[in-house]
N, C-alpha and C positions, 0 to 999 in steps of 0.2 A: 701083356695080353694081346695088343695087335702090333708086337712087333716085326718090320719089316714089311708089312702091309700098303695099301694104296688108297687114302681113302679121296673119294672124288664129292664133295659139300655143296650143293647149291643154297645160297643166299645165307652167306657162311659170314659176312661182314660185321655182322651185329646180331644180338639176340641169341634166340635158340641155337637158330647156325654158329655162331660163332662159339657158343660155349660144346655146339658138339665138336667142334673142330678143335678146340686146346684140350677138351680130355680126350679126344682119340688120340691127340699127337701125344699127350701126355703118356699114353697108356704104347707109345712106340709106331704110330702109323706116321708117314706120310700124305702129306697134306695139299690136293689140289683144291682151291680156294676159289666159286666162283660168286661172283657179288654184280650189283646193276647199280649206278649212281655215285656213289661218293666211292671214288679209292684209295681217301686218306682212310676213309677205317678198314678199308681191305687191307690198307697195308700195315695198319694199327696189329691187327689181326695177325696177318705175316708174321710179322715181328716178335709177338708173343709165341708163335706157336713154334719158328728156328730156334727159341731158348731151347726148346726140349730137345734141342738134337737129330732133329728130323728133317726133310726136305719138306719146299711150302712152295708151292707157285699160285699165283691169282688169274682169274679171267674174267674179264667183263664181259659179257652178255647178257641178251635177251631172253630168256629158256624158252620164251612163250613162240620164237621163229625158229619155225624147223630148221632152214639153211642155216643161221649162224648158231643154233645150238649144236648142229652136226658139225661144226668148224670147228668149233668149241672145243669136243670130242675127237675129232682126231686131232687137235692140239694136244690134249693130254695126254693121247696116248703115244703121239711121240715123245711127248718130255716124260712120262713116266714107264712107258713101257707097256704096264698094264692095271686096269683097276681091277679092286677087290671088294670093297665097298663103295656103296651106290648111297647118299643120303638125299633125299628128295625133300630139300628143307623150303627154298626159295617160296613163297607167297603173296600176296596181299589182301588188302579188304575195301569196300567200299558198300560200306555199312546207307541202307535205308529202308523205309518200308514198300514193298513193291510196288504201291501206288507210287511213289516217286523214286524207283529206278530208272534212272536211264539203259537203254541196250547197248550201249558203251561200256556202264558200268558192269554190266551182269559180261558181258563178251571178256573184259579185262581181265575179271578177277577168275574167270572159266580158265582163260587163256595160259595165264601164269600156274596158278593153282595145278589145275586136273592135268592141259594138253601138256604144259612143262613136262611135267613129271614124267607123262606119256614119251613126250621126246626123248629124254636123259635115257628112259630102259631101253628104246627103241635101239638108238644109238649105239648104246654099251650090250644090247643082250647078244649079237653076235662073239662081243669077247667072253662076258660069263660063260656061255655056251663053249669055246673052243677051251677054257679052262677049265670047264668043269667043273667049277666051286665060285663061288663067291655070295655076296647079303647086300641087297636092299632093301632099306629101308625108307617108310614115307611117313613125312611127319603131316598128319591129318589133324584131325580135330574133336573134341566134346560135341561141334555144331553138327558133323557128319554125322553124328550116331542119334541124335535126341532131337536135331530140327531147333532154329532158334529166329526169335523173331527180329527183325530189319534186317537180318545175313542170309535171305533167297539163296543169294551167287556165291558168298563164302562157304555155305552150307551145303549146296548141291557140288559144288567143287570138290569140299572134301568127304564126300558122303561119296562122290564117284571114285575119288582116291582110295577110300576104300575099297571099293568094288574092282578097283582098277590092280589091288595089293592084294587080293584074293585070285582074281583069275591069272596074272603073274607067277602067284605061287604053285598056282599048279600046271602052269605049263613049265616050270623049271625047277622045278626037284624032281623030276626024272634024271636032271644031269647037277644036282645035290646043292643047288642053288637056293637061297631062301629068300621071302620077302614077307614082311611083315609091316605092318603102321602102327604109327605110337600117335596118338591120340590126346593132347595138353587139354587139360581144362584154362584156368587164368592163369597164368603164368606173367609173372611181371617183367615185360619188352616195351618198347617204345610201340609195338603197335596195339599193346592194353593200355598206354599211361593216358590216353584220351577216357578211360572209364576213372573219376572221382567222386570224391566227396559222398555222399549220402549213396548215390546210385553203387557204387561201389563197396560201403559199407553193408549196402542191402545185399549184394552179392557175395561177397565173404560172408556174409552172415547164412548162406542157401548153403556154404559148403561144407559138409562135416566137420572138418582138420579147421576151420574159421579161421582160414591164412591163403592168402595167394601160394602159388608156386614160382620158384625159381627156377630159372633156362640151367641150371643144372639136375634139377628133379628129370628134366627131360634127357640132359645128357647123356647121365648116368644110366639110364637105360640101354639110349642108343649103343654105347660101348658094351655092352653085354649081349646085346643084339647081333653085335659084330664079330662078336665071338665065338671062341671052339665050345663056350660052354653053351648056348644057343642054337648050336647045330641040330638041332632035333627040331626044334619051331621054327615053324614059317604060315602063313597064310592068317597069323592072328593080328585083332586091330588091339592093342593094351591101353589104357585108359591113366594119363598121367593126370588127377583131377583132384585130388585132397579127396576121393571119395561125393563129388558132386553128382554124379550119373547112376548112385549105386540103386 
């Protein structure tokens, strides 16, 4: 489905990211890998995703600093030539009620979240553009569309993510480029496994399907996204939630 393909993964180490990165290599892309902090699971990661036969390189960075994510970026594009896909996975959270946020915390999770992402297209829309084709995609949130309470900063981040994956789409499907966001409700990663016990039974219980979601309900998307059969959409935010937002 995306063989032969380039795909370029932020905060691809674990989680969401990582499971979009072994079904895209699965499915024949090519795998630049970037992760911030530990690079034994970067390379955990690596490792799974050259079984399928594909190239894998990893980079550490910051997405949230212009200069080293513009390094970044032409790293890859000398080791690979050229991307085709854009996954704007990399995030964080720093969950509180705005009476006790700090402007650290709300700056951080802006930082990483929205202006990342901002950087990555920044970076790479000069090549979409001379190509003439390619898809990104941003993986946003249930918090972006519905508002959710102690996540201000995670919420307005990916609520701009949105906004940010709508005016992209339409400055670049003039040259057949697409961008879209996928949208997870809970999904079980290590940055839900802090929600347990009752408060989280309370939650599965709000969601129609009465089951978390797995970082492949999201994948599986993502790879369809990326595809020839997906060339007609772009500019939509899709809601991967058990039906929680309906």
């Amino acid at each position: 489905m995306l063989k032969g393909k380039n795909a370029f993964i932020t905060g691809a180490s674990r989680g969401i990211g990582s499971a979009i990165a072994l079904d895209m290599a699965h499915n024949g892309a090519n795998i630049a890998l970037n992760y911030i902090g530990n690079p034994k699971e970067a390379e955990t990661v690596r490792a799974l995703v050259i079984k399928e036969n594909v190239r894998c390189e990893i980079y550490a960075c910051d997405i949230s600093d212009f200069n080293e994510s513009k390094q970044m970026v032409d790293n890859v594009l000398k080791d690979f030539s050229s991307v085709d896909i854009l996954v704007n996975n990399a995030g964080i959270a720093r969950n509180n009620p705005i009476s006790r946020m700090s402007e650290n915390d709300y700056d951080d999770v802006m930082n990483v979240n929205l202006k990342g992402a901002f950087h990555m297209i920044k970076h790479l829309y000069s090549t979409f553009m001379k190509n003439r084709s390619g898809t990104i995609i941003n993986i946003a949130s249930v918090c972006g569309v519905r508002g959710w309470e102690w996540q201000a900063n995670y919420a307005a981040s990916k609520g701009g993510l949105i906004a940010l994956t709508k005016t992209v789409a339409k400055e670049l499907a003039g040259r057949g480029i697409t961008c879209n966001a996928i949208a997870p409700g809970l999904i079980e990663t290590d940055m839900t496994a802090k929600l347990t016990g009752e408060k989280k039974e309370n939650f599965i219980n709000s969601i129609p399907l009465k089951r978390a979601g797995q970082p492949g309900d999201v994948s599986n998307l993502a790879v369809f996204l990326a595809s020839a059969g997906a060339s007609y959409i772009t500019g939509e935010v899709i809601k991967v939630d058990g039906g929680l937002c309906i």
